[in-house]
N, C-alpha and C positions, 0 to 999 in steps of 0.2 A: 373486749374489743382489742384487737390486734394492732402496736402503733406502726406505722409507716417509719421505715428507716431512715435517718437523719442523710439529706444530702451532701456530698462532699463538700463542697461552695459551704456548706453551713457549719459543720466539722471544722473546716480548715476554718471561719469565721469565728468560732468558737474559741479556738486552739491561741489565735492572734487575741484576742483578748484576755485572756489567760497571763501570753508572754509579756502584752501589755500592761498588766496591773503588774507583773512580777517590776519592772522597768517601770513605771510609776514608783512604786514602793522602793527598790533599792536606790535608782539615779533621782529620782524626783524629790526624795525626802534630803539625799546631800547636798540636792538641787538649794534645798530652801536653806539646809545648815550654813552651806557654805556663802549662800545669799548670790548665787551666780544667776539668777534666774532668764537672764537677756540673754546668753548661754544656748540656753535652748532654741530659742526663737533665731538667733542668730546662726546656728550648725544647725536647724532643718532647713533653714533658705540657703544657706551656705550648700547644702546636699544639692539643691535643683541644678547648681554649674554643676559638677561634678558629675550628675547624672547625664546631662543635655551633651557632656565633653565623650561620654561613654559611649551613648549612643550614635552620634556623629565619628566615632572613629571605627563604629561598628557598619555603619553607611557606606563609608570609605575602603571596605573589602577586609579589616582588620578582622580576629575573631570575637563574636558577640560573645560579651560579658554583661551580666547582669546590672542595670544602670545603677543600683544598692551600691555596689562597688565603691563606682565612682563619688556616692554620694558621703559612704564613709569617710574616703581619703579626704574630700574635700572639709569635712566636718573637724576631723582629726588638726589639718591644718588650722582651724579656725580657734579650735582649742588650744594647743601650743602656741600659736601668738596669743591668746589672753593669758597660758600661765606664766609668758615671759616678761607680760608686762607689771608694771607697779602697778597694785590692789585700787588708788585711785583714778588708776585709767585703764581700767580693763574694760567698762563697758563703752569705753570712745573707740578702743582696739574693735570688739565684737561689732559698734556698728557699722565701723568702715567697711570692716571685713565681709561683712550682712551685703551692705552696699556694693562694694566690686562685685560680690559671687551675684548676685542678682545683676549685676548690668553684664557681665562676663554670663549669666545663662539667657538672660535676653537675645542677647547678641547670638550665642551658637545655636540655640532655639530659630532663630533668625537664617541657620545654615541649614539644616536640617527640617523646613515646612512640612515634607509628607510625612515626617515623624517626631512633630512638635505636640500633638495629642499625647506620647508618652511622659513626655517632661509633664504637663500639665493634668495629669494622671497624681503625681504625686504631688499635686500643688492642694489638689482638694483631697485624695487619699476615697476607697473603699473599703471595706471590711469583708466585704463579699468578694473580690478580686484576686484576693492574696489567692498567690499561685503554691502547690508543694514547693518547691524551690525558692518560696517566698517564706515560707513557714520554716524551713532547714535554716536558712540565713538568720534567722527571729532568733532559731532555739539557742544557736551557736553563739551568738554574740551576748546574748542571753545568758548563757552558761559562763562565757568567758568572762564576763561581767560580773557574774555572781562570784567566780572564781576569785577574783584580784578584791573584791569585795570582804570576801571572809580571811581572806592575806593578810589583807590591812587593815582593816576594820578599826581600831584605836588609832593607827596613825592618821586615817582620814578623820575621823572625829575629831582628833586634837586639834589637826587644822585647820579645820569648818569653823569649830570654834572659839581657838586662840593660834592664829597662825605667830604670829611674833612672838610666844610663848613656848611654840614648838620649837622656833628655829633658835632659842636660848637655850631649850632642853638636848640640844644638839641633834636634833632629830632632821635628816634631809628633806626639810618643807617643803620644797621649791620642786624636787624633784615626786612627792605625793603629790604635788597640787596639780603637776603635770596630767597624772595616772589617772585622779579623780575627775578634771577636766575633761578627758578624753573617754571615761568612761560614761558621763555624762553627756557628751554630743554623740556617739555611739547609737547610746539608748534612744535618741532625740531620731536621728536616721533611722531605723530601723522600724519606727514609727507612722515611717510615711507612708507606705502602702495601704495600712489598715486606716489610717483619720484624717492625711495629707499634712504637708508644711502649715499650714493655715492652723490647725488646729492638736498640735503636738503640742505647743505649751499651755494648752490647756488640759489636755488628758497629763499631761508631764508633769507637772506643778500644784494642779489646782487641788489634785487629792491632796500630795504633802502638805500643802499649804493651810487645808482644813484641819487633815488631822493634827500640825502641829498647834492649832489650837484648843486640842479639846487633850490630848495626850498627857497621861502623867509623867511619858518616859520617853524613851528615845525607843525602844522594844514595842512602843503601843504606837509611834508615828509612823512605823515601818508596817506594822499589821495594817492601822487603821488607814492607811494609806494606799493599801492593797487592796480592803475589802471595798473601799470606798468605788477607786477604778474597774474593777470590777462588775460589781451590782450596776457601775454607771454604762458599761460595756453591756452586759447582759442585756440591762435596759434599753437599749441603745435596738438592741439585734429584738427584742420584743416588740417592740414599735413599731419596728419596720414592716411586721408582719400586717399591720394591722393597718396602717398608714404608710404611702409613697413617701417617705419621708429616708434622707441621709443614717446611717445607724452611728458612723462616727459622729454626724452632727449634732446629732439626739445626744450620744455618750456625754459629748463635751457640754455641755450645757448642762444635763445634770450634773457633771462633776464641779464645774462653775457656780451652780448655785447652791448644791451643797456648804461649796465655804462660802460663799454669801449668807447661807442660812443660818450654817456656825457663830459665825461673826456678827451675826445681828443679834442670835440669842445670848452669849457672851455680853453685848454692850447691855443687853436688858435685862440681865443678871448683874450688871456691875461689878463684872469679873474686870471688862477693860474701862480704862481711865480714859473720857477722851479731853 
């Protein structure tokens, strides 16, 4: 029997879940080393001003730029104030900052009515939606990410895991913490399109989060944390077929109860102490 060729919409769906476990696995496992986890949550909502400012100045006769863009930059800023604050009040920085960027996208959402379905586009996120140009944006940042990743790879580790340790080994903490911060809300944006702001820290985190429970190593968090986001995407896009149902909503939920699943067999193994 002859199969029918895969539709674009489905290819390009494909393709985002792919870049999405890659970004699970690299941002989401330093997600959890570094313990920045509100990070996320905070630079994808942080992205809707950004975007909502994008497209309002693209309203306004400016030249349209992809509202990603805007969601970057704003992401970016939310990361450099959390790496310039002290380690005890980073996550007060992330919420404020959470907090403006959402009443500042409210508000221009509020300027923009015939084109406030786009902001709200990335609020719930599709996987079927992603545009080529949606998918070019993915790889690139993607790449770039991977790139500064294999740069620095021991310097981010050292300070994921003993920052006050690094900055005595004379190593520029402050300025890694920067890099990996920023790489981290990156991955968080670029996110949006395929699962929306709602549901990035869940595809973001909740693999690392499993696999660093079951891991012997730092080498097995990053795979298992891959395959996990993954199988939870694919699943995600199989259900869909078969069921009206969200595919990123489906993803996230298995990826959610994956380390719910972890973590229960762990306490009932009496691996964890509670």
């Amino acid at each position: 029997m002859e199969l029918l060729p895969l539709q674009p919409y489905i290819i390009r769906a494909l393709l985002g879940v792919f870049l999405i476990s890659l970004n699970a696995s690299i941002a989401g496992s330093f997600t959890v080393f570094r313990n920045v986890s509100f990070l996320v949550a905070g630079a994808s909502h942080s992205a809707l001003a950004g975007a909502a400012l994008f497209i309002l100045l693209g309203s306004m006769g400016m030249p349209e730029i992809n509202p990603i863009v805007g969601g970057l930059i704003f992401a970016l800023i939310v990361a450099i104030s959390a790496g310039y604050t002290r380690k005890e009040d980073i996550n007060t920085v992330i919420g404020i900052s959470f907090a403006m960027s959402m009443s500042l996208a409210v508000l221009l959402i509020s300027m923009i009515r015939e084109y406030s379905s786009r902001v709200w586009t990335l609020l719930i996120g599709d996987i079927y939606l992603l545009t080529q140009h949606d998918i070019y944006l993915m790889v690139g940042v993607t790449a770039f990410n991977i790139t500064l990743i294999l740069m620095f790879y021991r310097a981010f580790l050292f300070i994921s895991f003993d920052f006050e340790g690094a900055e005595a080994f004379g190593l520029n903490a402050r300025l890694y913490n920067y890099v990996l911060l920023s790489i981290i809300a990156l991955s968080s944006v670029i996110l949006l399109k395929g699962v929306g702001a709602i549901l990035v820290f869940a595809m973001l985190v909740a693999p690392a989060a499993a696999s660093n429970e079951v891991a012997r190593n730092i080498r097995e968090v990053f795979l298992f944390s891959f395959l996990i986001a993954l199988l939870s995407g694919l699943g995600g896009i199989a259900v869909s077929f078969f069921v009206d149902v969200s595919p990123g909503a489906f993803a996230s939920l298995l990826a959610t109860l994956t380390y719910f699943f972890i973590l229960s067999l762990r306490r009932l193994s009496g691996k964890v102490q509670i």
